[in-house]
N, C-alpha and C positions, 0 to 999 in steps of 0.2 A: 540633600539633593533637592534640586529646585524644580519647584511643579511647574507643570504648561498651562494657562490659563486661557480659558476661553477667546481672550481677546488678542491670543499669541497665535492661537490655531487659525482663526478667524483671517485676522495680518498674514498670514503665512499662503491660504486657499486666497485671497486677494489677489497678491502677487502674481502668485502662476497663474489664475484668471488673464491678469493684464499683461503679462509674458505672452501666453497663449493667445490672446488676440490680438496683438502686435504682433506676432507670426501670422498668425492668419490675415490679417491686414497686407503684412507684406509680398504673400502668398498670390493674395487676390489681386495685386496691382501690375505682380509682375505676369499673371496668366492675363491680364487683359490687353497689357502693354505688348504682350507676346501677342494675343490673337489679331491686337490692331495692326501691326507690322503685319503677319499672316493676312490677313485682309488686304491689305492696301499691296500687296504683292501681286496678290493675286486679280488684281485690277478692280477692288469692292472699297467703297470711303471706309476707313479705320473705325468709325463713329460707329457704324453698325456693330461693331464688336462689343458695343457695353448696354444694348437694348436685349433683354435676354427675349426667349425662343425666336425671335428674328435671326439673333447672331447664329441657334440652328438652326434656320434656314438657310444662310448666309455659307454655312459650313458644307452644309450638302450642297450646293451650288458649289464651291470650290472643288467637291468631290466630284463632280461634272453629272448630278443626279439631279430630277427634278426637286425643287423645295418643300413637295408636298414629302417625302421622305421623309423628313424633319419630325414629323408625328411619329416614326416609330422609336424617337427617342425616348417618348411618355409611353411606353408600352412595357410594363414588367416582362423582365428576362428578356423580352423580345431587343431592347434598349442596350443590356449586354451583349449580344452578339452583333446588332447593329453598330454599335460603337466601334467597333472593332475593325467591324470591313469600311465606316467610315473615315477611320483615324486610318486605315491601312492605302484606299483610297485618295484620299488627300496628301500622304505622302509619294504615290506614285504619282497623282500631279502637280507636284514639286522634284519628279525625277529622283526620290527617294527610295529605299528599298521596303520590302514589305515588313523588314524586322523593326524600320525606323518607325514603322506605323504601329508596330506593337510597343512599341516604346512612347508615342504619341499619346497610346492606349493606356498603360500600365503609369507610367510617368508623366504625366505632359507638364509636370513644372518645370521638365526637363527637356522634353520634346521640343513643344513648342517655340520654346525661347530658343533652340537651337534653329527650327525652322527659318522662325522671324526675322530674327539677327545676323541668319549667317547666310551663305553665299548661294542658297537655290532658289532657283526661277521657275516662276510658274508656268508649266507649261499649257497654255489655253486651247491647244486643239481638242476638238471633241470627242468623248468617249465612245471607242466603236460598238455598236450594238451585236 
């Protein structure tokens, strides 16, 4: 029976390292290419989409909140329940339903590229108070 040697186990945790971040690579291009289309939808330059905590500001503005908002995504716990009515939010101003927006929430590798790519418009009248 033939032993595993160190340099076999080694080769092996390599691999899936660079597996796993070639996924994640692909991950991250498609959620930014997803949020620059969502941006430039919504009438914001796409480019802001890859400047991070700008891009959540960027994001509450599309949710038709002011940008100070944007702060309570750095707030523990507080950031999960915000995300939520954010992501829920911005798909109602794209004329999406509230489930899309928990879907935005739960998925957005999934969400969002649906957003971006596909046929809703942003709709820019203001949020009634």
């Amino acid at each position: 029976m033939p032993q595993t040697t160190t340099t076999q186990v080694n080769g092996a945790a390599a691999g899936i390292l660079v597996t796993f971040s070639v996924i994640m690579v692909v991950v991250w291009v498609i959620q930014i290419v997803s949020y620059w289309k969502v941006f430039a939808k919504a009438g914001h330059p796409g480019w802001k989409a890859i400047i991070p905590i700008y891009n959540a500001v960027i994001l509450t503005k599309i949710a038709k909140y002011s940008g100070w908002y944007a702060l309570l995504l750095f707030v523990p716990l507080v950031n999960f329940v915000w995300l939520f009515i954010l992501n829920i939010d911005i798909a109602k101003a794209f004329r999406k339903s509230t489930g899309f927006g928990v879907l935005m929430t739960l998925l957005p590798i999934i969400g969002y590229p649906i957003l971006g790519f596909g046929d809703a418009t942003y709709d820019a009248t203001p949020k009634a108070q």
